[in-house]
N, C-alpha and C positions, 0 to 999 in steps of 0.2 A: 357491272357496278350497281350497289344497291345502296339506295340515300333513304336514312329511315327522319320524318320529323313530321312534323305537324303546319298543314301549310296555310295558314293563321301566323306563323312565326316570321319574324324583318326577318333574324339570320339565316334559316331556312331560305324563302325570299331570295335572299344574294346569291346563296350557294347556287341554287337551281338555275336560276341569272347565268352567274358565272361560268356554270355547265355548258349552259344552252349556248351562250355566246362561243365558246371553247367548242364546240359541238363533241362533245363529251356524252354516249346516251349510258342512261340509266334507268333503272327502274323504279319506280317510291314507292315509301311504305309508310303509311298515314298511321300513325301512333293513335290517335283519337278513334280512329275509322275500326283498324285492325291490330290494337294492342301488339305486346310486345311478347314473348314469350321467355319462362323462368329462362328454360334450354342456352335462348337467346342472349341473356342476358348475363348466366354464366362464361357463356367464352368470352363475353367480351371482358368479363370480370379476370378470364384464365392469361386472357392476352395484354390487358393494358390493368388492369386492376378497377375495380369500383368506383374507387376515388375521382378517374380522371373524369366516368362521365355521369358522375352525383354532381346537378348543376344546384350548388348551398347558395349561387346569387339572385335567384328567379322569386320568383313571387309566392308560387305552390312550395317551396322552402322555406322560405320565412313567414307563412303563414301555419305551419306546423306548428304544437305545442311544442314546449320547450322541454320537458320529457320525451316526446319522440323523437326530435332532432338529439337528444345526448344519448338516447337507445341505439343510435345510428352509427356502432365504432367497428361493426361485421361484417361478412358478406351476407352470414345467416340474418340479419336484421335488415340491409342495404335494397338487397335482391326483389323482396317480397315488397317494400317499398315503392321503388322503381317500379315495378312493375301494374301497381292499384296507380300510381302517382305517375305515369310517363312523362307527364309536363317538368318532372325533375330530373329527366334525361336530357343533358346536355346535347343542343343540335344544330345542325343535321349531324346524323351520325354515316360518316362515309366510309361503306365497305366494298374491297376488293380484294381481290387474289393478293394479298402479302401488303396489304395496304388497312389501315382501321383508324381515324378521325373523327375526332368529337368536335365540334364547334367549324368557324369556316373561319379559314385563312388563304388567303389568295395566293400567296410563296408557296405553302404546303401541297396544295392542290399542283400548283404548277411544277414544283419540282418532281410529284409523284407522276407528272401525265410526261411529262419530257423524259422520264425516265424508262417508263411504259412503251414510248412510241421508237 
């Protein structure tokens, strides 16, 4: 399992909590540290769409101009984005074999690890 976010972040924070108490191992991948990659960033776009983890409530979003946020209706505009701006990736981002989550939720975590085990 691979948990990408930035660890400065409370949600991040819980999720790895969450893990750790779960004894869940995983590996991290510090967006600030070691960027994210276009590649990267298209499956996730191929799998769940852009949308779900273009975080528009954060801070690095609503400090954008108001021409770059309305430039922002593609993958081609989205991607490139996301990718200078990581703090606008919704986090932690949780990857595993048949499993891909944005944000943490405690149900979701759990029903995918009791399903696994």
């Amino acid at each position: 399992m691979k948990v990408y976010g930035i660890t400065n972040c409370n949600t991040v924070k819980k999720a790895l909590n969450w893990l750790k108490e779960n004894q869940v191992e995983y590996e991290f991948h510090d967006f600030k540290k070691l960027g994210i990659s276009l590649d990267k960033l298209q499956e996730w776009d191929q799998k769940a769409g852009y949308e779900q983890f273009l975080n528009k409530k954060g801070l690095t979003w609503r400090g954008l101009d108001e021409h770059t946020k309305t430039s922002v209706k593609s993958v081609a505009k989205a991607l490139p984005l996301l990718q200078q701006n990581t703090s606008m990736i919704k986090r932690p981002v949780i990857e595993d074999t048949g499993f891909l989550y944005f944000g943490f939720d405690e149900m979701a975590y759990a029903e995918y690890l009791v399903k696994k085990e």
